[in-house]
N, C-alpha and C positions, 0 to 999 in steps of 0.2 A: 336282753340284747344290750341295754343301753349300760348295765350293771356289770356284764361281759366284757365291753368295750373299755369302760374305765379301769376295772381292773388288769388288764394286760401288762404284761410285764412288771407288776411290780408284786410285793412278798404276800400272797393268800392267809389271810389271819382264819378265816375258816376252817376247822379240823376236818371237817365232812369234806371239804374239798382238796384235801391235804395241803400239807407245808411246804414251803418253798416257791419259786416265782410260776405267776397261773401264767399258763401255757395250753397248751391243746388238750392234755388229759384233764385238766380242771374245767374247761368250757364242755368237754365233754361230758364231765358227771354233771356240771350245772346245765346242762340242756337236757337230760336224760329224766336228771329230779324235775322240770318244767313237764317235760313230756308226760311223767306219770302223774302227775296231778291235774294238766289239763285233761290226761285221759279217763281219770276217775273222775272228775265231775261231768263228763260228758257222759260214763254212764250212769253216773248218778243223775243226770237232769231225762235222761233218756226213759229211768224206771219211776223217779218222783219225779214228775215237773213242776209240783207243789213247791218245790226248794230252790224254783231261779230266781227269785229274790233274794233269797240265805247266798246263793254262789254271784249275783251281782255284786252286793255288797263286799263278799271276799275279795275278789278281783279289783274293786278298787281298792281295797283295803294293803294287796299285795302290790298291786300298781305302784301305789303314795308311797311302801315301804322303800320296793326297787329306787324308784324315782330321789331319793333321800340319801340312799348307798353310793348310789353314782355321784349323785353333787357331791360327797362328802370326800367318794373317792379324787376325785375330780379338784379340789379345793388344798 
């Protein structure tokens, strides 16, 4: 959200999220790519629960990234 937020309106360097200024179709693949990843590790915690350590650590690990993109967008 917060990585969403900073980027608006200005030129998307991401390919994946295509070129040109992020606007609604770019929040929308980047909420879509969140979506599937939050939903595979829910079922991956659902069939191993062995691995919610391995997906804590991720999440902060994705967290700090997010949180880094935005200052930077932001700066």
């Amino acid at each position: 959200m917060m990585d969403a937020l900073s980027s608006r309106g200005r030129i998307e360097a991401n390919p994946l999220l295509g070129r040109g200024q992020f606007g609604l179709s770019q929040s929308a693949i980047k909420g879509g790519i969140v979506g599937g990843v939050v939903l595979t590790e829910w079922l991956m915690l659902r069939r191993h629960p062995e691995t919610k350590r391995f997906w804590t650590w991720t999440n902060y690990a994705t967290g700090a990234a997010t949180t880094v993109v935005a200052v930077r967008n932001w700066n």
